[in-house]
C-alpha positions as CSV (number, residue, x, y, z in Angstrom):
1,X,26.3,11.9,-17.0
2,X,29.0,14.1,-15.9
3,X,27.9,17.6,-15.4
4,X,30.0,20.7,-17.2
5,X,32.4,22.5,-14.8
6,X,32.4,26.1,-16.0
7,X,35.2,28.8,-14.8
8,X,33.4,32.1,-15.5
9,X,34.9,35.2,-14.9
10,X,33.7,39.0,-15.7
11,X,35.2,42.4,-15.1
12,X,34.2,44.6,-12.1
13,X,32.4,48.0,-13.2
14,X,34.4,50.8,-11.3
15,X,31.7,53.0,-10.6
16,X,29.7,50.0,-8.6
17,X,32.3,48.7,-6.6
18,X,31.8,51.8,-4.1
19,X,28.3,51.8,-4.2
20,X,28.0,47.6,-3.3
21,X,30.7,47.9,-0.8
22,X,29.3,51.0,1.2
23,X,25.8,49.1,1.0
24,X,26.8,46.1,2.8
25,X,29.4,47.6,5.0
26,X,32.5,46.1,3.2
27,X,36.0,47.8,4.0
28,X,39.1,46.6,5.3
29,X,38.1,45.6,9.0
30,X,35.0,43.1,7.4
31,X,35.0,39.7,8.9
32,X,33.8,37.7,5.6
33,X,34.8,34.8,4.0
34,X,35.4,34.7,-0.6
35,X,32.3,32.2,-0.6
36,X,30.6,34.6,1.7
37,X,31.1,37.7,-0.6
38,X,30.5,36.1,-3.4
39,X,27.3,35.1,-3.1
40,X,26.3,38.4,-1.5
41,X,27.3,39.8,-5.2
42,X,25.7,36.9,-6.7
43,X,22.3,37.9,-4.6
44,X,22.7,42.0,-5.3
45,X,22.4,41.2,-9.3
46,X,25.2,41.9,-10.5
47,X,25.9,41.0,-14.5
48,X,22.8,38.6,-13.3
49,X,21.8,38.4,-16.9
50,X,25.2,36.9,-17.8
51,X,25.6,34.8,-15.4
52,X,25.4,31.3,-15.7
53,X,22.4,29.6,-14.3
54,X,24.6,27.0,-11.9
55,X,26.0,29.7,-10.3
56,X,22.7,31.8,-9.8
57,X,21.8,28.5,-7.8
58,X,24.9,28.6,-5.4
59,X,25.5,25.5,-7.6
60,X,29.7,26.5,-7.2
61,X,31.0,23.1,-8.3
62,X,29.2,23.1,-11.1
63,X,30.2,27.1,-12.3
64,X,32.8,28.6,-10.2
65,X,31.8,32.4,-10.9
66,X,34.2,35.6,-10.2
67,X,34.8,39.0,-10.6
68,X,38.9,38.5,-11.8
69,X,39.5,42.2,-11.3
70,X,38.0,43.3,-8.1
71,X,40.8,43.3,-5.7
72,X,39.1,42.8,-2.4
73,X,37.2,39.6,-3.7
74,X,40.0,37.9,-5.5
75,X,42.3,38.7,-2.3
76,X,40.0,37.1,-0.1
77,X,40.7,33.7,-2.2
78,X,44.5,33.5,-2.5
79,X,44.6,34.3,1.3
80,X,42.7,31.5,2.0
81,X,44.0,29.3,-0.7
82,X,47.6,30.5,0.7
83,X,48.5,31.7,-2.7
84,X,51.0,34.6,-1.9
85,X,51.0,37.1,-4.8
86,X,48.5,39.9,-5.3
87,X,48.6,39.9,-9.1
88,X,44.7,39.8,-10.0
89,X,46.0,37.4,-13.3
90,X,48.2,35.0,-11.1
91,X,45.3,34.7,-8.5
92,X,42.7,33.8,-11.7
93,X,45.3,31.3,-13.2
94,X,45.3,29.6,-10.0
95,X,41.8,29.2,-9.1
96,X,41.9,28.1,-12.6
97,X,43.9,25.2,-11.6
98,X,42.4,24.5,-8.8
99,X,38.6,23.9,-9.8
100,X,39.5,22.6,-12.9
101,X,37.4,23.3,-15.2
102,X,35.6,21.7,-18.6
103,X,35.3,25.5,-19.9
104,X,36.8,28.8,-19.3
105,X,34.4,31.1,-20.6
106,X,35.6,34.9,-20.3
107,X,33.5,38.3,-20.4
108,X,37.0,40.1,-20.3
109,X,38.9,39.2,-23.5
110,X,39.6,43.1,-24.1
111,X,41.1,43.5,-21.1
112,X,43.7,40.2,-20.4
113,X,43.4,39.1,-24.4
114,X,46.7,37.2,-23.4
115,X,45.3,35.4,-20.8
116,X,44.5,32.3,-22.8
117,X,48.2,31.6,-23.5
118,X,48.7,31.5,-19.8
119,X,46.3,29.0,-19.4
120,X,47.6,27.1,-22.6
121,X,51.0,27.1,-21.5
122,X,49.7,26.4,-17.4
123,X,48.6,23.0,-19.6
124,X,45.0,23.6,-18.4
125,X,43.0,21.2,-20.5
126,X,40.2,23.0,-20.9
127,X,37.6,24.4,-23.9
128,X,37.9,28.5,-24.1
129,X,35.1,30.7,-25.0
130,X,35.2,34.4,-24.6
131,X,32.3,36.7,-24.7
132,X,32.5,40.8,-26.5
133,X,29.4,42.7,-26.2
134,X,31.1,46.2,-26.9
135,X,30.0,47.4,-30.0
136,X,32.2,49.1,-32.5
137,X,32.6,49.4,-36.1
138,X,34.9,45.8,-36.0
139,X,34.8,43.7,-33.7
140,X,37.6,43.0,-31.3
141,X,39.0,39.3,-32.0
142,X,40.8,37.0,-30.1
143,X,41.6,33.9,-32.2
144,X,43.6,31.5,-29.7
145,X,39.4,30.7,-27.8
146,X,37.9,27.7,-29.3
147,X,34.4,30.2,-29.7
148,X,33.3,33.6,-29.7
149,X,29.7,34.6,-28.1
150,X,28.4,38.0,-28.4
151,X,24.6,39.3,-28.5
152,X,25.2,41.6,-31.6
153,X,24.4,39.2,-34.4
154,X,26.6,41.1,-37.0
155,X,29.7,40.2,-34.8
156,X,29.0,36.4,-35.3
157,X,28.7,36.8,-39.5
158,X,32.5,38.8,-39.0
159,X,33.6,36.0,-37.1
160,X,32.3,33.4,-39.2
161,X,34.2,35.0,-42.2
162,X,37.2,34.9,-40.5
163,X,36.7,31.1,-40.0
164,X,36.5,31.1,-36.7
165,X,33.6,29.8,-34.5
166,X,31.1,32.4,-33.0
167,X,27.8,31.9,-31.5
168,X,24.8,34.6,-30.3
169,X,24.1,34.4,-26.6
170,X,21.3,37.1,-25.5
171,X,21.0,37.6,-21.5
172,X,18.7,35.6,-19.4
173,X,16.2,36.4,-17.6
174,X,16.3,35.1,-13.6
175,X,13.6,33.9,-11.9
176,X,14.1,36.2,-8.7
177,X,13.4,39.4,-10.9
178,X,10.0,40.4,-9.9
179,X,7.6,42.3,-12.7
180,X,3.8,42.0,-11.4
181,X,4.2,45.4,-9.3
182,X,1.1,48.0,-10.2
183,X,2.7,50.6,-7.8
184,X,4.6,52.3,-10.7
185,X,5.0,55.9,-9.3
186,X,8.0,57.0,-12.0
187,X,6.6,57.6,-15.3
188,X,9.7,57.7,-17.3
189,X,13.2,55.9,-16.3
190,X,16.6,55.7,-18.5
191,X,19.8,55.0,-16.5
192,X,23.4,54.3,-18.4
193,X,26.6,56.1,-19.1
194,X,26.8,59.6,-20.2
195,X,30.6,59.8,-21.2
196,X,32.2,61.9,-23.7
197,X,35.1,60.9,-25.6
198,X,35.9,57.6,-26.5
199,X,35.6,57.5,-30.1
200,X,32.5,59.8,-30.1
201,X,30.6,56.5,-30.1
202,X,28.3,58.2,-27.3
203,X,27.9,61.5,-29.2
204,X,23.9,60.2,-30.0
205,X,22.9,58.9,-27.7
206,X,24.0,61.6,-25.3
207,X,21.9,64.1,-27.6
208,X,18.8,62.3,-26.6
209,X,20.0,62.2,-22.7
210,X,20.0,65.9,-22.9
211,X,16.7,66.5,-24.4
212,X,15.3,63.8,-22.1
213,X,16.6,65.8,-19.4
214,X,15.1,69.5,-20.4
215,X,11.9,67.0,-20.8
216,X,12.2,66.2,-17.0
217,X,12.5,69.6,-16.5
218,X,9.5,71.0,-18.1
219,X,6.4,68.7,-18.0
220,X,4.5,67.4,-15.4
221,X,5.9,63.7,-15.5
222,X,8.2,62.0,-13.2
223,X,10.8,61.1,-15.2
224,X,14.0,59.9,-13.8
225,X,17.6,60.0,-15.4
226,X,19.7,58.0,-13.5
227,X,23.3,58.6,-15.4
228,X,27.0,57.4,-14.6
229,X,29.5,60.2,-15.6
230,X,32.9,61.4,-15.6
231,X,33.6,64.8,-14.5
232,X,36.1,66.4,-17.2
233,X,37.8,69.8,-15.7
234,X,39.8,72.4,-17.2
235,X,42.3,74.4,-15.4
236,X,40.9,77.8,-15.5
237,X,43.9,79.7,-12.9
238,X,47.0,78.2,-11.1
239,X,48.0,80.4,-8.4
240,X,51.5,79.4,-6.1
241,X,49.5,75.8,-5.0
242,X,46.2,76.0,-6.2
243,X,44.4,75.4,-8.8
244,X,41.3,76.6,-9.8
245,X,39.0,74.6,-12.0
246,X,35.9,74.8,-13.9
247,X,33.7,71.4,-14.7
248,X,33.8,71.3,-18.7
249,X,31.9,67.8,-19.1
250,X,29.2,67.1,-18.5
251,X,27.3,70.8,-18.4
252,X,26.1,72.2,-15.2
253,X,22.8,71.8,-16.2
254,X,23.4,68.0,-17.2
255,X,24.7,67.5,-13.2
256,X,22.0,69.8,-12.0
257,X,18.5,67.6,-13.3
258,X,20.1,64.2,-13.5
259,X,20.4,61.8,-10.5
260,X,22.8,59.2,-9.5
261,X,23.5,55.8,-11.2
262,X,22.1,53.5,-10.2
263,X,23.7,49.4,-10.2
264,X,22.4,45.7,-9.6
265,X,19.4,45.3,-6.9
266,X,19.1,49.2,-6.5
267,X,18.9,49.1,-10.3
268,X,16.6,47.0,-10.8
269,X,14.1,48.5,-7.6
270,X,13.7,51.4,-9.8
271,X,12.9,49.2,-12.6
272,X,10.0,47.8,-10.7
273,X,8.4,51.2,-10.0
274,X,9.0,52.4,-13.3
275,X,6.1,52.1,-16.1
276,X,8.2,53.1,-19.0
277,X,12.1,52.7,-20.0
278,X,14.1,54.3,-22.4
279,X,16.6,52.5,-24.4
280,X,19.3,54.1,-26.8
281,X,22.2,52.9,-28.2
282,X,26.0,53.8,-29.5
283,X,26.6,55.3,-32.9
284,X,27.8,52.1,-34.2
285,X,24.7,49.5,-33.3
286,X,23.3,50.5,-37.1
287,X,20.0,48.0,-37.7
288,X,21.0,45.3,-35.1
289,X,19.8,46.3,-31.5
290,X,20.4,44.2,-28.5
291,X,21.8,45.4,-24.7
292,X,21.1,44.7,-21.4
293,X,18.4,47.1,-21.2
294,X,15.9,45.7,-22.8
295,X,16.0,42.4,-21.0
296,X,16.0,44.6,-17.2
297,X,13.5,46.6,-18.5
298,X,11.1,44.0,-19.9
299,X,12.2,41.5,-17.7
300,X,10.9,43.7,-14.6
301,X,7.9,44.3,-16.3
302,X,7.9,48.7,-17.7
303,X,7.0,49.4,-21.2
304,X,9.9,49.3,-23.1
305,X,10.6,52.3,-25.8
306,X,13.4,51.9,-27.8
307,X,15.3,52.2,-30.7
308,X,13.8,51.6,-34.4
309,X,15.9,48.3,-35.6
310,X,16.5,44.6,-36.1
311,X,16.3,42.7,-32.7
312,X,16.8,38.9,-31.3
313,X,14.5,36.3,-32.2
314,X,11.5,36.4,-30.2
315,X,11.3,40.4,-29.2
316,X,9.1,41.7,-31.6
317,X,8.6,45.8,-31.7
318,X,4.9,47.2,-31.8
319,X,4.2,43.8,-30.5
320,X,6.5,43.6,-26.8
321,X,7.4,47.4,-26.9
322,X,7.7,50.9,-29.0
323,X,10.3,51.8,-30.9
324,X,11.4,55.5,-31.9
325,X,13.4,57.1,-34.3
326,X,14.7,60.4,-32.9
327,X,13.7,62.7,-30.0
328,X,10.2,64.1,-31.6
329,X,8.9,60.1,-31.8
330,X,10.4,59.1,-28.8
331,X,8.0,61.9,-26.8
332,X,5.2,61.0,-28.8
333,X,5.2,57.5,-27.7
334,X,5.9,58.6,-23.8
335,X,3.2,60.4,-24.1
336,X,1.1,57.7,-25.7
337,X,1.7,55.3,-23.1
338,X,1.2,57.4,-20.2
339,X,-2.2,58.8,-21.5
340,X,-3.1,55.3,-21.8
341,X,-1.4,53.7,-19.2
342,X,-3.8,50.7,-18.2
343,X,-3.4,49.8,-21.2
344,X,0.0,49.2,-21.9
345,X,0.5,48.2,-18.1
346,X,-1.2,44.9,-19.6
347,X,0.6,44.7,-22.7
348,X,4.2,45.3,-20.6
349,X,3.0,42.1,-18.4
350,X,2.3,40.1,-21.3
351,X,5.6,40.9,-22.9
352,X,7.2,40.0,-19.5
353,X,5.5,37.2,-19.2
354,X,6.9,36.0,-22.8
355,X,10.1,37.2,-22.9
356,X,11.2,35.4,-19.8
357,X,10.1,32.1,-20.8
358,X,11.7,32.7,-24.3
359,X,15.1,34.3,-22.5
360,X,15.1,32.4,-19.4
361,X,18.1,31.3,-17.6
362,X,17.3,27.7,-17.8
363,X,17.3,28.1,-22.2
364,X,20.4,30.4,-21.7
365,X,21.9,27.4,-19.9
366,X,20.8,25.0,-22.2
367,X,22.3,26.8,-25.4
368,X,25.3,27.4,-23.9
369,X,25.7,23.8,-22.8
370,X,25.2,23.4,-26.9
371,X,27.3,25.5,-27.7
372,X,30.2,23.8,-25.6
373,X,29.6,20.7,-27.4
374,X,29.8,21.7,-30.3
375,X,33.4,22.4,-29.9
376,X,35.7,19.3,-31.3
């Protein structure tokens, strides 16, 4: 049987890029090859929960996986393919020719939602699937792919009344995450973005970072709060050429007790020593609850607490994990666990132990191979 060639691409997360680059020593004088850098992002976890199991396994003619927007990565391939342009979408059409592909499945729709005409009018014959995890109060569409996949379930009933084809994919669980490690010397760990703005979709959830925060502050736990933020400054005093500014977002005492993000491996290092994480979501999640988080957190083997709601078949709350509803349960239930922490050290093992044989990358394979097929 001939195996399915998948063309996967996702968007780079700014804020990492640095952080990846200055870890392995990556600048402009490097000496490394696009396969070579590849698989180094591959192997720092990366989006690991997205990413298709072929390419996990170095499998690369089976899924040719790539970040379409990093500049250094995508660079590295039209040098050596001798493809003279330096516009990101250009470079992705043509490695789109060149591996061609059974399926072009894109995490990026919101940002190159034209890019499928491209490809229909390059006369790539090929099925399209795009993927939108960002949760608002309607769902972005993009009706020229052949399927949508998404992990929030109410996207796919949206989509389906639309009469267009849509499919839940949750994250997969690899094999090379570790979650037997006892040595858990953080008591508490929540990591994301803290970001003002934006639709005041974060307005909630940044309510509870802040009282997680004087938390840290004021008891005896270790609690870590590893946030990714945006300095917002106002102009306070412009004098001949300088300018004088004060940081208006986030507060001073928001920068002061929280410590820095924290991406891929490094991420998930902190996962391991961790024996509880926090999850919260966006204003506009309502009952249905899914991210990432759950899967790194559960997946590396801390106690899950998170938000009171509907989630994917096969996680079931009070059972796997906790779940709160507001900031006065949420510190009851840290401070259930940790009084009781051999306990629920066994009951975060058994969860990880189900949870990546439910989500693993071989059935998140196997359902998307489905999926595929079922397009006519």
């Amino acid at each position: 049987m001939k195996k399915m060639k998948v063309f996967q691409t996702i968007h780079k997360y700014t804020p990492h890029i640095p952080q990846f680059e200055a870890k392995y020593g990556i600048n402009d004088d490097s000496d490394i090859s696009f396969e070579d850098m590849r698989k180094l992002i591959i192997d720092d976890g990366y989006a690991s929960a997205y990413i298709l199991l072929p390419a996990l396994q170095n499998k690369t003619n089976e899924v040719f996986y790539t970040i379409w927007n990093y500049e250094r990565l995508q660079l590295l391939w039209a040098k050596e393919n001798r493809i003279k342009t330096t516009d990101l979408e250009k470079i992705k059409l043509e490695q789109l020719k060149a591996f061609n592909p059974d399926v072009f499945y894109n995490h990026s729709p919101f940002a190159d939602g034209h890019f499928v005409e491209l490809v229909k009018i390059a006369g790539i014959k090929c099925k399209n699937i795009c993927w939108n995890g960002i949760i608002e109060t309607r769902p972005m569409t993009f009706p020229l792919y052949d399927v949508h996949l998404t992990l929030h379930r109410p996207y796919i009933y949206y989509w389906n009344k639309l009469g267009l084809k849509a499919y839940e994919l949750q994250p997969g669980i690899p094999d090379a995450w570790e979650y037997e490690n006892t040595n858990r010397p953080i008591d508490v760990l929540f990591y994301g973005q803290f970001t003002k703005g934006w639709k005041n979709m974060f307005d909630n959830r940044n309510e509870l970072i802040e009282k997680l925060i004087r938390l840290k502050k004021n008891q005896k736990h270790t609690i870590k709060i590893a946030l990714q933020y945006n300095t917002i400054k106002s102009l306070i005093l412009k004098l001949l050429y300088f300018k004088f500014e004060v940081a208006r977002f986030p507060s001073r005492y928001v920068r002061k007790y929280s410590d820095k993000p924290l991406y891929s491996n490094s991420l998930y290092n902190q996962i391991i020593k961790s024996k509880i994480v926090v999850n919260a979501y966006t204003n506009y999640n309502n009952e249905f609850k899914s991210n990432m988080r759950i899967f790194e957190a559960i997946g590396h083997g801390a106690f899950l607490i998170s938000e009171r709601g509907n989630y994917p078949d096969g996680l079931e709350p009070d059972v796997d994990f906790y779940t709160y509803d507001g900031f006065v349960e949420l510190k009851e239930k840290i401070d259930y666990v940790l009084s009781n922490w051999d306990e629920h050290r066994i009951i975060a093992l058994k969860s990880a132990e189900k949870i990546r044989t439910i989500f693993s990358k071989e059935n998140q394979w196997k359902q998307f191979q489905k999926i595929v097929n079922s397009i006519k």
